[in-house]
Every structure is written in structure tokens, then in C-alpha cells.
N, C-alpha and C positions, 0 to 999 in steps of 0.2 A: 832271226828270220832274214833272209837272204831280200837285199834290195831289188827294186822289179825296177827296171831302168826301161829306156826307149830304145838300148840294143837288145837287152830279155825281149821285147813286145815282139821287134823285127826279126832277130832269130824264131821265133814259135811261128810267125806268120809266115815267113820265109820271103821277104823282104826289105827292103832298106828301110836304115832311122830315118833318112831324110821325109819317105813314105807314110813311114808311123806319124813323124812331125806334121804330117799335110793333114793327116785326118784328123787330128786331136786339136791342130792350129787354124788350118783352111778347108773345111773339107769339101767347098766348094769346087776346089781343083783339083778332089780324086774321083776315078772312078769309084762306080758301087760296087765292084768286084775289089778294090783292092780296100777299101772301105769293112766288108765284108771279112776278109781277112783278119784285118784286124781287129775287129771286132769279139772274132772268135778266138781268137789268142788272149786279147784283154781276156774275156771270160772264163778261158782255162787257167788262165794265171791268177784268177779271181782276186783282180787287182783294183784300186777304189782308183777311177778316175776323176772323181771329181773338182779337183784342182789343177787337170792339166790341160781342160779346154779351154781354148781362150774366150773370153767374152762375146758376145752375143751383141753387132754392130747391125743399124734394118740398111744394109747393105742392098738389099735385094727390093724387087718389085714387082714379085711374082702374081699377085693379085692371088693366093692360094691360101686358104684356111684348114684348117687341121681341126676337126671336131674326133674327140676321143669321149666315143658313148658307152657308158655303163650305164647307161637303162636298162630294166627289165624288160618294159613296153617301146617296141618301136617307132619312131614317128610318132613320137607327142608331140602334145601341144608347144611344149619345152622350143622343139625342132621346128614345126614352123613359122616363131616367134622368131628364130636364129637365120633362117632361111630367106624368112622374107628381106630383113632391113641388109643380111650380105648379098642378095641378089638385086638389089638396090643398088648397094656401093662396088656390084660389079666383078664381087670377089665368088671363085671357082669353092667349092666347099669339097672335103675330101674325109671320109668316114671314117674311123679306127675304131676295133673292139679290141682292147688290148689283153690278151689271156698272161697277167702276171703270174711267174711263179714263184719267182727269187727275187734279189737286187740287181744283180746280174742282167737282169731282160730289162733293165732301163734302158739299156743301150741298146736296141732295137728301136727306141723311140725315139733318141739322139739320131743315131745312122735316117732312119724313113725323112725325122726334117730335117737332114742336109743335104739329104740326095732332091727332096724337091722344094727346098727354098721356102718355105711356109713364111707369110707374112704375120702370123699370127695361129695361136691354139685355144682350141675352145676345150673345158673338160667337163662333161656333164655327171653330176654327183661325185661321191666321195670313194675313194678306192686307195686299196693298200698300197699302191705303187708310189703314191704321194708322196710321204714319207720321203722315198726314197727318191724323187723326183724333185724335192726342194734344193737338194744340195748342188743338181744343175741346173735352173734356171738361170742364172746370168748368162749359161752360156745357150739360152733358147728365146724365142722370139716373144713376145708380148703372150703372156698366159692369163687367161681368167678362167676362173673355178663358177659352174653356174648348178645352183641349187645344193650348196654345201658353204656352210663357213669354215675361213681359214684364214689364219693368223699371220700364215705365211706366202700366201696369193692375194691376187687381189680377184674379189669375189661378189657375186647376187647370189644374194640367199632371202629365207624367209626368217623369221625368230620363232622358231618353234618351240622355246621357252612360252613366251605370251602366249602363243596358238593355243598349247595347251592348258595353261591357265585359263584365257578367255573362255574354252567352250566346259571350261569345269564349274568354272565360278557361274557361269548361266544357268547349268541345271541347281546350282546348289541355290542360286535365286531363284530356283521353282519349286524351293523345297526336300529336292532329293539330297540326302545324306547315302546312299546306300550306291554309291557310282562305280562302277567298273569301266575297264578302258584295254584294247585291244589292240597291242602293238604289234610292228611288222619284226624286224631283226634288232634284237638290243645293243648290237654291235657297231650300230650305228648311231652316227650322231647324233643325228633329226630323232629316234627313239628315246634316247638319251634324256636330250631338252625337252621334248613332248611329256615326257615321265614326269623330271623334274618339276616344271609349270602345272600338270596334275596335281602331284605333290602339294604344291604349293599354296593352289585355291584351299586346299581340302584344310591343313595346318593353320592356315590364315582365319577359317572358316570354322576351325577347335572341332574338327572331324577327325576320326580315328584315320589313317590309312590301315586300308584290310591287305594285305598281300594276296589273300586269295580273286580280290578284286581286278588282280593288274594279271594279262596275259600277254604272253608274248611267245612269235613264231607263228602270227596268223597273217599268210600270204592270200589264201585261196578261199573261193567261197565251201569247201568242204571243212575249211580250219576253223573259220568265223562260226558253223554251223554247232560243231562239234566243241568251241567255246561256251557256245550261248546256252547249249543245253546241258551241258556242266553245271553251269551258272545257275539255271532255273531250277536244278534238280537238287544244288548243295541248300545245306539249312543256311540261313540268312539270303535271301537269293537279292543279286540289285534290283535297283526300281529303273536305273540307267543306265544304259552303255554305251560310251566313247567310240568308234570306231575309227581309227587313224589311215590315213591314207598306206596306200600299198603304190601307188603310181611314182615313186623318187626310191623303189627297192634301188639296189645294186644289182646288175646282170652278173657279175664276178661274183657273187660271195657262192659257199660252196652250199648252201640253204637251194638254192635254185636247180629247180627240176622243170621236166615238161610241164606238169601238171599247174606249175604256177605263172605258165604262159598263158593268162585268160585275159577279160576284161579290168580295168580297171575298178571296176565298181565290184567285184565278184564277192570282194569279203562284205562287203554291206548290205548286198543282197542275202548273202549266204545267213546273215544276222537276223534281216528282217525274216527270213523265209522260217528261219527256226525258233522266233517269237511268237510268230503265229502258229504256227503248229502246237506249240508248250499253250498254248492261252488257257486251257483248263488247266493248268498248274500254277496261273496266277491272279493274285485278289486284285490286279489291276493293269491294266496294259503299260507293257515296256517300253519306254523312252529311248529311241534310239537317234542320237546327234553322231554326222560324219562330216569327214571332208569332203571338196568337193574342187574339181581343175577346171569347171567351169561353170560359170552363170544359166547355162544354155538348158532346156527344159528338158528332162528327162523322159517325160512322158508313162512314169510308172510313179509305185510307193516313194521314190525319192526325192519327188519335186516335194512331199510334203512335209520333209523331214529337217528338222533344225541344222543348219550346217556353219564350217569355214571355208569358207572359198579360198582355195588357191590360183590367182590367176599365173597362169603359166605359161600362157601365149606371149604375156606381158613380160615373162621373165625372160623368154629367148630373147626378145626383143631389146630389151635394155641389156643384157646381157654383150650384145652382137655391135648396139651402139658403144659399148663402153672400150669392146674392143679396138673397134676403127678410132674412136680415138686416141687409145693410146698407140695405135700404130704411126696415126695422123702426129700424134705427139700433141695433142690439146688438152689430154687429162691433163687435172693437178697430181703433181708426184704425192701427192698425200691424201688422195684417193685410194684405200686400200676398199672396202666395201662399199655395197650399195641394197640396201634391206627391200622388199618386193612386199608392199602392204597387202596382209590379208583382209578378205571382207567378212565381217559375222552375219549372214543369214539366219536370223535365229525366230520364232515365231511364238 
């Protein structure tokens, strides 16, 4: 295989090393047009840059923050938690939906923060570009991952191991053996550890896990509906059901359509609405425990319903502080996480 050099990058771009050298070393000192250039030469020559940028010095003082939102939901709570404590400290906040395709389109996101100096990047949830996004951060500004752990950022998250344990091992202290639990995309982490912590109560607890009990791919209140009544109709039907938040989906993943652009609460309405409907098909009314993003009264069937509270107002917040710190430079360098306590509402 034929070496890719920094006269290969300048020939395809049809400009000079010295140029190619600006962008990969300084790219404060080129323009976006010849930035651009090369960028797209890198990418036909589908060449790994990742060892020829140079380090990532907070040269700058842009007072500019880079939030890259993969939410589902717009303007959550998440955002203005993040909003408030950066319009505090002063700092201009700047929005990205980044549509990954390849590995290739990391550098789109290289090029955008050198063209505007970002003092800092916020990334809300977990997304496939990571991955490929780990191998240049030294050479990007202060990153925190908010509502996803990771091994390789520094990150606010929740444990959504425990979460799911906690609100399993509840109903199984009220008796119920027969629990079902309804997840969003298993491809995701937070599904993942939610499962697992399921898992866990139940084994602990010398309960069979049913696999017909665990569903998964319920976004919308038509999925949750069409769950439940599955559920009521099969022999063995549960006495409970889990319902897992849908408000920390991924906007990226390829699962997402209009239809799953609703409310937040759509799949646990969609649950209760199809419990009561089935109620002549059951010797006793269905137990339904969810999450919940915040404390705040619903004013319908949900305020009365066993929940965990995710506060997430909380999370932008701590999220935003932890940032300015490490911008400030007053984190400890051995601050890689910081966990966001759920609360059990359970009745």
C-alpha cells in the first residue's frame, strides 16, 4: 500500500505542504476554504489522521461551547440544566446534530472547532462517532459526555445498572414474580444495564427470567400499546410492567422515524391506556412502575404511579459545571466520571 504523505494530501487538494502542515498543525491560521480543501482530499484518500494533529493547547478565549445533541427530544431538561450554569459563565452556546456516516466525517467536526475556537464540547448521549472520536481528542478542547458512560471521556451519567435493579427488586417486594420490562433500542447502552439490573433482582430473587417478558424497540405510545396487549393476551400474562424511559433515545440511530417524535411520556401512557382497556382479561389490575425526568405533577394516571426519577435538569447542570472547570483547569485530572443520583418514588 502506497504511503499517503503531506505532498499526496497537497497534490489532491491542489495546494501546498507547507498549507496541508497549517491545517493539521495550526489550523487557527488557515482559512475555512483551504481547510475545506483539505479536508476533502484527506477523505478521498481515506487516510487515518489521527496522529498528525497536533495537540490541543486552550490557546484561545473564545467564551464558545459546542453542544453536539443526539436527542430524540428537543430542549430537554438535559439542555436547560447546560444553558443555564453556561449563560452564567458567560459562554455563547453553539448547536450540532451531527449526521454520521462513516469514520471519515469525524473531520467535519475537527474542521467546524478550529474554524470557531471552541473553548470546550458538550456531547449529549451516546453515538457511533465516538468510537471513532476517541482517537482525536488530545487534539480537541475539553470534552464531556453527558448522559452516557465512558471509559474514555470524561463523563455524567446515571447507573442504570442499579436503576434497573432498584425498581425490579420493588415490585418483587410486593410480591410480583411475573414482571416484564420494556425497553427502548438494545443497542444502547443505558438498555443494556437497565436489562442487566433487571436480570439481576430477579436471579438474586431465585425467579426464572421469561424472555417472553423483556421487550424491546418500544419508542412510541403505539409500540408500548401493542406490547401490553401481547402481554395480556399470551398464557402466563405479567402481574408488572417496567416501563423504561424513551427520553435519552439517540436522534441518529436508524430506529427513528416521525412517528417517534411525540412526548416524552407516550410509551407509558400508551401502557396504561392498553391496561385498562384489557382489564376484563385480568384477575387483577396491572402494576405499572416508570421513569420519570422529573418530580413535577403530571396531573393525570401518572402522578400515581410508582416511579425513578431521573433528574436531568440536574444533569445539564453538573454536566456544564464540570465543564468550566476543566476549561478553568480546577478539575482533578483524575476526575474521569460523575454519577447523577436517581430518586425511587415508589408508593
Amino acid at each position: 500500500m502506497t504511503k499517503i504523505t503531506l505532498s499526496t494530501i497537497a497534490k489532491k487538494a491542489n495546494t501546498s505542504v507547507a498549507s496541508v502542515s497549517r491545517v493539521l498543525k495550526k489550523p487557527h491560521l488557515t482559512s475555512p476554504q483551504i481547510q475545506l480543501c483539505v479536508y476533502q482530499a484527506i477523505e478521498e484518500l481515506n487516510m487515518d489522521t489521527s496522529k498528525n494533529f497536533k495537540p490541543y493547547k486552550p490557546i484561545h478565549n473564545s467564551k464558545k461551547i459546542l453542544i453536539i445533541d443526539n436527542q430524540l427530544y428537543s430542549k430537554s431538561l438535559i439542555n436547560a440544566g447546560l444553558e443555564q450554569v453556561l449563560k452564567e459563565e458567560q459562554f455563547q452556546m453553539f448547536y450540532l446534530q451531527f449526521p454520521y456516516h462513516n469514520k471519515t466525517d469525524i473531520h467535519h467536526i475537527i474542521r467546524y472547532v478550529a474554524q470557531h475556537a471552541f473553548d470546550g464540547i458538550i456531547i449529549i448521549n451516546e453515538a457511533p462517532y465516538l468510537k471513532t472520536l476517541v482517537t482525536y481528542k488530545t487534539t480537541l478542547p475539553p470534552i464531556v459526555l453527558v448522559n452516557h458512560f465512558s471509559l474514555d471521556f470524561i463523563c455524567v451519567h446515571f447507573d442504570h445498572l442499579l436503576i434497573g435493579y432498584q425498581i425490579t427488586k420493588y415490585l418483587i417486594d410486593k410480591s410480583h414474580t411475573k414482571i416484564a420490562i420494556l425497553l427502548n433500542n438494545e443497542k444502547l447502552t443505558s438498555s443494556t444495564l437497565l436489562l442487566q439490573g433487571y436480570k439481576q433482582a430477579l436471579m438474586r430473587a431465585n425467579i426464572t427470567i421469561e424472555p417472553r417478558y423483556i421487550i424491546h424497540g418500544c419508542f412510541t405510545y403505539q409500540h408500548a400499546r401493542s406490547a401490553v396487549k401481547k402481554l395480556i393476551n399470551g398464557t402466563k400474562s405479567p402481574s408488572a410492567i417496567i416501563c423504561t424511559d424513551n427520553f435519552s433515545l439517540n436522534c441518529l440511530d436508524k430506529s427513528d422515524d416521525k412517528d417517534h417524535n411525540q412526548s416524552p411520556d407516550s410509551m407509558i401512557l400508551g401502557a396504561i391506556h392498553q391496561a385498562n382497556e384489557s382489564q376484563s382479561k385480568l384477575t387483577k389490575p396491572l402494576t405499572i412502575s416508570y421513569f420519570s425526568s422529573s418530580k413535577e405533577l403530571k396531573y393525570n394516571q401518572l402522578d400515581t404511579l410508582s416511579r425513578i426519577n431521573k433528574p436531568l435538569f440536574e444533569m445539564g447542570q453538573k454536566s456544564a459545571t464540570l465543564l468550566c472547570e476543566l476549561i478553568k483547569s480546577t478539575a482533578k485530572p483524575t476526575k474521569r466520571c460523575k454519577i447523577i443520583e436517581a430518586e425511587s418514588i415508589f408508593y
